[in-house]
C-alpha positions as CSV (number, residue, x, y, z in Angstrom):
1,X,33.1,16.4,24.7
2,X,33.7,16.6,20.9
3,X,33.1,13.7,18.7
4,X,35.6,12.3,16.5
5,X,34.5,14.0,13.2
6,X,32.9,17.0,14.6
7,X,34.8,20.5,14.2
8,X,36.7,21.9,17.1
9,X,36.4,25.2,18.4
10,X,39.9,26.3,18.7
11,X,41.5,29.0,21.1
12,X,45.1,29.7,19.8
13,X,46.6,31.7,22.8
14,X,50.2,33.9,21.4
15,X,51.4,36.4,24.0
16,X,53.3,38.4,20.7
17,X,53.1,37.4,17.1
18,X,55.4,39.3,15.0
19,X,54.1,38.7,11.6
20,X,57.3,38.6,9.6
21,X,60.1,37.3,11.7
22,X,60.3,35.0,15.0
23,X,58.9,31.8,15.1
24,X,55.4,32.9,16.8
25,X,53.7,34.9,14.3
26,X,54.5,32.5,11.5
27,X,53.3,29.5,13.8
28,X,49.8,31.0,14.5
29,X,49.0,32.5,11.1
30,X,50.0,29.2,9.0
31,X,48.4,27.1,11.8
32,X,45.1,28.7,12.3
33,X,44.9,29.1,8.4
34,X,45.0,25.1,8.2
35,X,43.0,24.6,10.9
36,X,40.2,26.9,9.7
37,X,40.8,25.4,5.9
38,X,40.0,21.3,7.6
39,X,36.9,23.0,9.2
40,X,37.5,24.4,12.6
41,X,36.7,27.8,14.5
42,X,39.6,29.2,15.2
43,X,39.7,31.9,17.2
44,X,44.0,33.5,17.8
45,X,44.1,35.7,21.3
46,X,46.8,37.7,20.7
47,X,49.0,40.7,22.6
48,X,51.0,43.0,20.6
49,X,52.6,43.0,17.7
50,X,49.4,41.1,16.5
51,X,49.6,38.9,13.8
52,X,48.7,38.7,10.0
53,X,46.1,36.2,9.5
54,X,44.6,35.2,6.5
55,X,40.6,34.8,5.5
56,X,39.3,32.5,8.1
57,X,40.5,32.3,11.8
58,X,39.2,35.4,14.0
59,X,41.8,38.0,15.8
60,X,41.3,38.2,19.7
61,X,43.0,41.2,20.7
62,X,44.4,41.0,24.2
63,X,46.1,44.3,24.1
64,X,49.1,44.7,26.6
65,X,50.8,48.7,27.0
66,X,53.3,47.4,24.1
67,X,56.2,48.4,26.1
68,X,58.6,46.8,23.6
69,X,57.4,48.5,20.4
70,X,60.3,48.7,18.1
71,X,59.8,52.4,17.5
72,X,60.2,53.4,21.0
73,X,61.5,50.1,23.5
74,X,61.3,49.6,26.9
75,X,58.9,53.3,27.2
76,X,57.2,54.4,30.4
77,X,53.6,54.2,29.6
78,X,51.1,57.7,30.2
79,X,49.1,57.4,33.6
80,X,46.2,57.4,31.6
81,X,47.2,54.2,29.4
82,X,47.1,51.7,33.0
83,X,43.6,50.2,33.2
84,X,44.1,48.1,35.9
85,X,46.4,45.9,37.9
86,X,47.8,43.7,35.0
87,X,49.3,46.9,33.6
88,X,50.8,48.0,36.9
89,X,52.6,44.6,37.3
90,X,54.0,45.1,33.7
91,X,55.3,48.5,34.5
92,X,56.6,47.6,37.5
93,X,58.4,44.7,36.4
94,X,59.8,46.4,32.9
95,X,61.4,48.9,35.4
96,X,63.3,46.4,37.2
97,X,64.6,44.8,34.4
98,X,62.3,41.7,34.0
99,X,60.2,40.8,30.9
100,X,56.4,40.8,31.8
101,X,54.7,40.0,28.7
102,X,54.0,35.7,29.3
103,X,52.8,36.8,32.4
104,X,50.8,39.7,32.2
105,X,49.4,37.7,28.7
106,X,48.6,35.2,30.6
107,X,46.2,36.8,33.1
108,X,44.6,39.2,30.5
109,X,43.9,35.7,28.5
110,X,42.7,33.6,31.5
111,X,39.9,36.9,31.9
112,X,38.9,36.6,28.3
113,X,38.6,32.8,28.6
114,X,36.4,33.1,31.6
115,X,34.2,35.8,30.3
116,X,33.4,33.1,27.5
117,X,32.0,29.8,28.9
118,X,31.2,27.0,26.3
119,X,32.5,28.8,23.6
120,X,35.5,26.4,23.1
121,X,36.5,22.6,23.4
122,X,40.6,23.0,23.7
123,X,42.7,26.1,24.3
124,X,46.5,25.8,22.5
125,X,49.2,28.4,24.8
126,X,51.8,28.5,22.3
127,X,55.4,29.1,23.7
128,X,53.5,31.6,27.1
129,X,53.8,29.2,29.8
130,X,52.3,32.0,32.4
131,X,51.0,31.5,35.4
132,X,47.5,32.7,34.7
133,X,47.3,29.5,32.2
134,X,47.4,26.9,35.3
135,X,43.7,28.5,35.5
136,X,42.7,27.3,32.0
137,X,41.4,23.6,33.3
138,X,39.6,24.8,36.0
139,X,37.6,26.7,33.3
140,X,36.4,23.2,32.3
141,X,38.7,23.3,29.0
142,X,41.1,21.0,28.0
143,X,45.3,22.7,27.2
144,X,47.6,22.0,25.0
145,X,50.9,23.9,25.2
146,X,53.8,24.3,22.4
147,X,57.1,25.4,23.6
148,X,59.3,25.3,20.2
149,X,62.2,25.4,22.6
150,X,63.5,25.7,25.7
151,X,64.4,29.9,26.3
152,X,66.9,28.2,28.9
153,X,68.9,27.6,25.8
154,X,68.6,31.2,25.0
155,X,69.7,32.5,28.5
156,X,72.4,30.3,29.0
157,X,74.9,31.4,25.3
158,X,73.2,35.0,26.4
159,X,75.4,34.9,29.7
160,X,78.1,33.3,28.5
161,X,81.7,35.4,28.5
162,X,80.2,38.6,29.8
163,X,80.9,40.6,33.0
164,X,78.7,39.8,36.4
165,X,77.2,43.2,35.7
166,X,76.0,42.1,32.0
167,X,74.8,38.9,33.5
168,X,72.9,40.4,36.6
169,X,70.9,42.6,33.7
170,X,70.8,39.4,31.6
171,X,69.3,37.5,34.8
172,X,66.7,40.3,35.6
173,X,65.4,39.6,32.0
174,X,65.3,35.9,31.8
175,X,63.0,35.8,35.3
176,X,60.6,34.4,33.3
177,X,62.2,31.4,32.6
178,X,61.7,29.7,35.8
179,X,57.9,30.4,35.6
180,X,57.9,29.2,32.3
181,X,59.3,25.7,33.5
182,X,57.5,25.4,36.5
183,X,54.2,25.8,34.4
184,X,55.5,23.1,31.6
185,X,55.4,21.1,34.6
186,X,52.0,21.2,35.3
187,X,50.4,22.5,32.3
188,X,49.5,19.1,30.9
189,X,50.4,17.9,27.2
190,X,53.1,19.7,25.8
191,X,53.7,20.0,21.9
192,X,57.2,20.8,20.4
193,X,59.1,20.7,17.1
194,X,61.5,18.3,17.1
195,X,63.5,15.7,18.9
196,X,66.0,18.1,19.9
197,X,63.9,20.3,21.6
198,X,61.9,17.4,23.2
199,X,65.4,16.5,25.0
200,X,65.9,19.8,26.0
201,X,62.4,20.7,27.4
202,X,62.7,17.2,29.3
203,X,66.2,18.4,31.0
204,X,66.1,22.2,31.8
205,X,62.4,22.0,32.9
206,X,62.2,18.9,34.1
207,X,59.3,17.4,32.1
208,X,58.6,14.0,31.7
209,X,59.4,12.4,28.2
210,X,55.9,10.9,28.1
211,X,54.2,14.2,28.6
212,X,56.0,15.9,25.2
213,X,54.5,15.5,21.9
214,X,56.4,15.7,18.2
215,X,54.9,17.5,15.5
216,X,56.9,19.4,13.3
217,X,56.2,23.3,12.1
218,X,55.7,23.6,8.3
219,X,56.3,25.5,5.4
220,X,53.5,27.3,3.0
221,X,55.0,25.8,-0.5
222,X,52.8,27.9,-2.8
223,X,54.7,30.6,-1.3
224,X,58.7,29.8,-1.0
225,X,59.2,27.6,-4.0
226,X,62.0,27.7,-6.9
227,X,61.5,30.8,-9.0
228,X,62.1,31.3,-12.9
229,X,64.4,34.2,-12.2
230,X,68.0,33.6,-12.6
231,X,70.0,33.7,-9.1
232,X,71.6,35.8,-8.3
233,X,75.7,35.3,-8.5
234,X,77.2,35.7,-5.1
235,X,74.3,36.2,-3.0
236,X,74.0,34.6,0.3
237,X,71.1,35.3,1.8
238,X,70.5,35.0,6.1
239,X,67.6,35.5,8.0
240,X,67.5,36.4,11.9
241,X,63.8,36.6,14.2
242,X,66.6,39.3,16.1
243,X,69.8,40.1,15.9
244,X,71.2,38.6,19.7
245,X,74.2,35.7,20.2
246,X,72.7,32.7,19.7
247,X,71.5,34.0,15.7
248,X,75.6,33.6,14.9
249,X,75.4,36.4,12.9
250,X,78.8,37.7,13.8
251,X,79.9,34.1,12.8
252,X,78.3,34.7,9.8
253,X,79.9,38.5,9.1
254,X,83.5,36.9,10.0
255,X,82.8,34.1,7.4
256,X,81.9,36.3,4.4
257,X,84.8,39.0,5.4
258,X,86.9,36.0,4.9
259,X,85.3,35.1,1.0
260,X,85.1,38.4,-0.6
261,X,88.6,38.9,0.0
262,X,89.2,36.2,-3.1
263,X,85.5,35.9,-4.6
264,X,82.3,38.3,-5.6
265,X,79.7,37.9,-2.8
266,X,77.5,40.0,-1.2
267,X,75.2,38.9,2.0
268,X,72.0,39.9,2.3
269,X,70.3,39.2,6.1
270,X,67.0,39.4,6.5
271,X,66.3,41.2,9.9
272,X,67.9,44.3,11.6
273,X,71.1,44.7,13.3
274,X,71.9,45.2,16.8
275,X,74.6,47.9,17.1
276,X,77.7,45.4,17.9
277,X,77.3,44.0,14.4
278,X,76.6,47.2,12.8
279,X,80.2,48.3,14.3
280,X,81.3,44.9,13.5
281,X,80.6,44.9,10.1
282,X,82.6,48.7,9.7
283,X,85.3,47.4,11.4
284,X,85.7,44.7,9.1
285,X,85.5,46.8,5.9
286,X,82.6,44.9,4.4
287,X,79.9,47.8,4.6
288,X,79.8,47.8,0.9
289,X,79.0,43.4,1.1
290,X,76.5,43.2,3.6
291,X,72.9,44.6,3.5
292,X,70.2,44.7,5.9
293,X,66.7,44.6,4.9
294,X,63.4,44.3,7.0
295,X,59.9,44.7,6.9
296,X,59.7,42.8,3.5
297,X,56.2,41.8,1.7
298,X,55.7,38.4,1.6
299,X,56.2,37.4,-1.6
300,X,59.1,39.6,-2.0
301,X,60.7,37.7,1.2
302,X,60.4,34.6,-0.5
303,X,61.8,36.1,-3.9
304,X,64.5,37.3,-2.0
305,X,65.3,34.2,-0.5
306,X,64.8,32.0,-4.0
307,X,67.3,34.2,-5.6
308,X,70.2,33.6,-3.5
309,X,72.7,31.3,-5.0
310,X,73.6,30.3,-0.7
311,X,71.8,30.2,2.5
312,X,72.8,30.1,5.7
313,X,71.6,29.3,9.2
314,X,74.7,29.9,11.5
315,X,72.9,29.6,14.6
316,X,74.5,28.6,17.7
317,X,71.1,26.7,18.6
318,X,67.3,25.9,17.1
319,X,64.6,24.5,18.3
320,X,63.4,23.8,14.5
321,X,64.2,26.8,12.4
322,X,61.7,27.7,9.7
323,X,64.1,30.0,8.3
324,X,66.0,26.3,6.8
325,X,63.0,24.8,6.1
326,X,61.8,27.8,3.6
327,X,65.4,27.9,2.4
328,X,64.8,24.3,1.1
329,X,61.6,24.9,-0.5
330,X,63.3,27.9,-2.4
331,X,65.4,24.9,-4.0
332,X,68.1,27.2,-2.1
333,X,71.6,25.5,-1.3
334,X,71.9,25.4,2.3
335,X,74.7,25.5,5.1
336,X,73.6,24.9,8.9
337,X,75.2,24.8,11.5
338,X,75.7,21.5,13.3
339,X,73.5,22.8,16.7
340,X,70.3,21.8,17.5
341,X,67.6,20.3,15.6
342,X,69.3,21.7,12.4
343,X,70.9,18.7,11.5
344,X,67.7,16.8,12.4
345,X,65.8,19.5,10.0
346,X,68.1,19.5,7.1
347,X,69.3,16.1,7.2
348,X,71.4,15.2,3.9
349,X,70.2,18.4,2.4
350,X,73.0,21.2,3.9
351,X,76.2,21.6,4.5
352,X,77.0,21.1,8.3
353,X,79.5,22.9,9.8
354,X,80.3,23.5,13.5
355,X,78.7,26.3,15.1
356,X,80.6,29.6,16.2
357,X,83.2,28.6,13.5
358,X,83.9,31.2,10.9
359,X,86.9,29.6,9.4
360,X,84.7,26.3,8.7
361,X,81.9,28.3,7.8
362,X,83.8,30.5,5.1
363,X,85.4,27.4,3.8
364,X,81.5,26.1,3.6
365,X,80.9,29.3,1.2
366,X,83.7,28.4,-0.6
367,X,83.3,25.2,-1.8
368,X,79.3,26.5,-2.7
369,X,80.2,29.3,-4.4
370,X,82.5,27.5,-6.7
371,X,80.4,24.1,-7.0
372,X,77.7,24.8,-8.9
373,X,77.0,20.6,-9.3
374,X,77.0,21.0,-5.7
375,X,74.5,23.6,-5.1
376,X,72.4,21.7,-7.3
377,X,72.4,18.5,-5.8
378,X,71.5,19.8,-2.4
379,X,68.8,22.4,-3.9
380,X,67.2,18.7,-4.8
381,X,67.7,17.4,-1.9
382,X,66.2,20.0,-0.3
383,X,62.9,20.3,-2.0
384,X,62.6,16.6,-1.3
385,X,62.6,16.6,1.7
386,X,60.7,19.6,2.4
387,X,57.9,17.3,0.4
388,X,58.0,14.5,2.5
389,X,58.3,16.0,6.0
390,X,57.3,19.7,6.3
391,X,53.6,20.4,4.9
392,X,51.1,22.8,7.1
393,X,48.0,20.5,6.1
394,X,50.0,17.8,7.5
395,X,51.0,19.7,10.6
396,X,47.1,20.7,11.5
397,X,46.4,17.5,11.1
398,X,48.3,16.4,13.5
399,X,47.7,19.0,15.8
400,X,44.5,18.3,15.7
401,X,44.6,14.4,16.4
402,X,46.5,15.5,19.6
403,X,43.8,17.9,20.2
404,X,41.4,15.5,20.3
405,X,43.1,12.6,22.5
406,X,43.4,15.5,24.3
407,X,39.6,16.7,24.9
408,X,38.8,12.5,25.0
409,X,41.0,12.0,28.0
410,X,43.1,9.7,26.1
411,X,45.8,12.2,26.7
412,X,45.3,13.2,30.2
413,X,45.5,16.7,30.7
């Protein structure tokens, strides 16, 4: 049992951790950074796309047959890539449709774990929820699990209005859900990102209230800050973890369709576009307003998003979104939709507007484009509140006092 001041030894479980876009990667690099910064070993067990950490916490590679590379998705892996049984399941399971990876993860990780007795005081499963992590305690080590929301949310506005054939697919894929909430269940402490997704995780997996723990995600303010640079005039600037329904990027397209017919902007999303809003964006003769970018250094995402006069977050749901809270502390004007925890997350600092709405939303851009006293007073407002509530110091240190009420039994696990 660790004492109260002495470091932790940290295992940060993350089946995928895209470096640059989705929640994941961001969560495990900032908050194995912080954690290694206040003195712990940190140690990130990772599947593919691994993440980018910096100096400090150690990479675990817990290599699955990437079978959703996005070079070459959904491929059928060489005979002489399968090592054992773990890799058969995911094959098998990719062919009919399902998503393997939390599970598969799961089991690869539980083997590392075991191969490694002592060498931690608290494992942290962030947003898996396999099956092979109900093993974890009777390994002797205390679990903490982060689920920054709900993927019932996801599934539900992914089936919504499309045929029974769409939906059987669509069902196939989201088989993991029910695993994931029977494991929330009895996986011990949970840790999520807002009140908002607290409710959620408490009705679609049944959880109780008692057993789900707040602590916000954070944002690295050396990094996305105001800039000297002039903004740009007209830009509006979006970012999307991937481009699927409940992003509201075709809101978004609709929206600015709707402004440049009577004012200069250009939109400029951060992510890549699924073919529907590539044909969308054709059809609605704005090819020559709307660029895609991806793949984008860090510091030249952050430029990018400090130089925009507008951002948006159109999504029809977030758990959090990190995408607003980096908005804000580019001193970026923001509109959000009203979903979610966004209105929670931006408070008085955004322009609310329904969700799925493109006439309310194009109205939103409007009255930005043309108020520049406006833009300004919620660029303050912004970097406020991004200084009160959303530091990552402040969010391992929190982590970590739930850690260790955790490993004391004051939580139980």
């Amino acid at each position: 049992m660790a004492s109260v001041n002495r470091p932790l030894r940290i295992a940060l479980l993350s089946y995928r951790s895209k470096p640059h876009s989705g929640g994941q990667g961001v969560y495990v690099r900032h908050l194995s950074r912080e954690l290694t910064a206040a003195g712990h070993h940190v140690e990130v067990f990772s599947g593919q796309p691994y993440p980018e950490l910096d100096d400090g916490p150690r990479l675990r590679r817990v290599p699955s047959l990437d079978l959703y590379r996005d070079d070459d998705p959904f491929r059928t892996p060489a005979r002489d890539e399968i090592r054992d049984w773990a890799d058969v399941l995911e094959t098998v399971m990719m062919w009919g449709g399902a998503f393997p990876e939390p599970l598969t993860f799961s089991i690869r990780a539980l083997r590392a774990l075991r191969e490694r007795p002592g060498e931690f005081d608290v494992v942290h499963d962030n947003q898996g929820l396999g099956y092979g992590m109900l093993g974890v305690p009777r390994l002797g080590l205390p679990m903490v699990t982060s689920i920054h929301h709900p993927i019932t949310v996801d599934k539900r506005l992914d089936l919504a209005g499309h045929t029974w054939l769409h939906q059987l697919n669509k069902r196939r894929w989201y088989g993991f859900v029910r695993m994931q909430g029977r494991v929330a269940r009895r996986a011990g402490p949970l840790v999520t990102v807002s009140e908002s997704s607290k409710n959620d995780i408490c009705r679609d997996f049944r959880v109780s209230r008692d057993a789900v723990h707040i602590v916000p995600l954070g944002v690295d303010t050396r990094l996305f800050r105001p800039r000297a640079d002039p903004r740009v005039p007209g830009r509006i600037v979006t970012v999307i973890s991937a481009d699927f329904p409940l992003k509201g990027l075709t809101t978004l397209v609709r929206a600015v369709a709707k402004l440049v017919t009577e004012r200069d902007a250009h939109l400029i999303v951060v992510g890549t576009p699924a073919p529907a809003t590539s044909k969308q964006v054709a059809q609605l003769g704005v090819a020559d307003r709307v660029t895609f970018v991806s793949g984008l250094p860090d510091e030249a995402y952050a430029r990018l998003l400090a130089s925009a006069e507008v951002a948006v977050v159109p999504s029809l749901y977030e758990g959090f979104s990190l995408p607003a809270v980096e908005h804000m502390a580019s001193g970026t004007p923001l509109i959000a939709s009203r979903a979610g925890a966004l209105p929670e997350v931006a408070g008085d600092a955004a322009v609310l507007v329904a969700p799925g709405d493109a006439e309310e939303l194009a109205a939103a851009l409007r009255a930005l484009h043309d108020g520049e006293a406006l833009r300004e007073s919620l660029a303050g407002r912004g970097l406020a509140r991004v200084g009160e509530r959303f530091a990552w110091p402040a969010v391992a240190a929190a982590t970590v006092a739930l850690y260790r009420k955790v490993i004391s039994g004051e939580i139980p696990c």
